[in-house]
N, C-alpha and C positions, 0 to 999 in steps of 0.2 A: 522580530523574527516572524517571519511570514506564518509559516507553517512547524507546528510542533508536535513529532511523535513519540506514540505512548507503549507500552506494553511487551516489548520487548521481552529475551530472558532466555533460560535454559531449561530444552524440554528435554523429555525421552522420543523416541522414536515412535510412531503411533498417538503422541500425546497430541494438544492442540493449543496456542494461542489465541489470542484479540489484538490485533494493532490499533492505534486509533490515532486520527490526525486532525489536533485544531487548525482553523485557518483564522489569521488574526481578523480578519476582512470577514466583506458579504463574500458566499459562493453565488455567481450569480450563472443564469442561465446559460451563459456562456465558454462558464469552467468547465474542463474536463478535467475528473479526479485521477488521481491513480499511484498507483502502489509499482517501484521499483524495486531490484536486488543487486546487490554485488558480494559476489562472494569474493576471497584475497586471490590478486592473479587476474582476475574474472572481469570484462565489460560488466558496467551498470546494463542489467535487460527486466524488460517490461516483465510485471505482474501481473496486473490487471489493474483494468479501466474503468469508470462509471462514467456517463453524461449524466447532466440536468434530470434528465428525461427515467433516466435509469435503464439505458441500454448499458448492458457491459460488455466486457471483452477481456479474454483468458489469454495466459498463455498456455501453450499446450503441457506443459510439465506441471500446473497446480488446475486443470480444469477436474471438477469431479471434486476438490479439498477443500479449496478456497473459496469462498463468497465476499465479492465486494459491496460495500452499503454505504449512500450519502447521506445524511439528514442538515438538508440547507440553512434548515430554519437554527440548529446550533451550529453550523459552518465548520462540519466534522466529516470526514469518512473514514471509513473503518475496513477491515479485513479480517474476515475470520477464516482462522487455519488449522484445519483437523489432517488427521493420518500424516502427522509429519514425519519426514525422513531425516536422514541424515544432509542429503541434498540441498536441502531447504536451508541449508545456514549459510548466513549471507546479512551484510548491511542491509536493511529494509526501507528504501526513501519513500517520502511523499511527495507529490507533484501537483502541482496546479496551472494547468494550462488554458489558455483564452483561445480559444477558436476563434475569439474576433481580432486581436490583434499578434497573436502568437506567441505573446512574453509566456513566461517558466518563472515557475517558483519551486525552492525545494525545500523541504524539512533538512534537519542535520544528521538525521538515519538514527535507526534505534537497532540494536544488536540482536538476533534471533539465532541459537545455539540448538542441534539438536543431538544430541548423542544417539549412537545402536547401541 
């Protein structure tokens, strides 16, 4: 399994999670991380992104909540999610993408519930 996510569960509204994604492999300079959703119904849409580098990139519905964080050297990134809504719940993937050749990887989604 490529990629395996963690943290998952059921919050309250306002409360926060931790997601967290091993990657079996090196993360190498070349991966882009990142965090997807699908809620039931719903297109899979982007979360948020990290480079190597640690530029990121939000989507406009979780910027100001969420923080995305790589640490290469344990071939992990993570997503931390305060002031959660009800909106927020949704299948949560992980992704690893190669800017140098294109290929995709994905986690098998970890569940994120949040009640009002």
């Amino acid at each position: 399994v490529p990629l395996v996510e963690s943290g998952g569960g059921l919050v309250q509204a306002g409360g926060s999670l931790r997601l967290s994604c091993v990657a079996s492999g090196s993360i190498g300079s070349f991966d882009v991380m990142g965090w997807y959703r699908q809620a039931p119904g719903k297109s899979r849409d982007l979360v948020a992104t990290v480079t190597s580098r640690g530029t990121t990139n939000y989507a406009d519905a979780v910027k100001g909540r969420f923080t995305i964080s790589r640490d290469n050297a344990k071939n992990t990134v993570s997503l931390q999610m305060n002031s959660l809504k009800s909106e927020d719940t949704a299948v949560y993937y992980c992704q690893r993408r190669s800017t140098l050749s294109g290929r995709e990887a994905w986690g098998q989604g970890t569940q994120v519930t949040v009640s009002s």
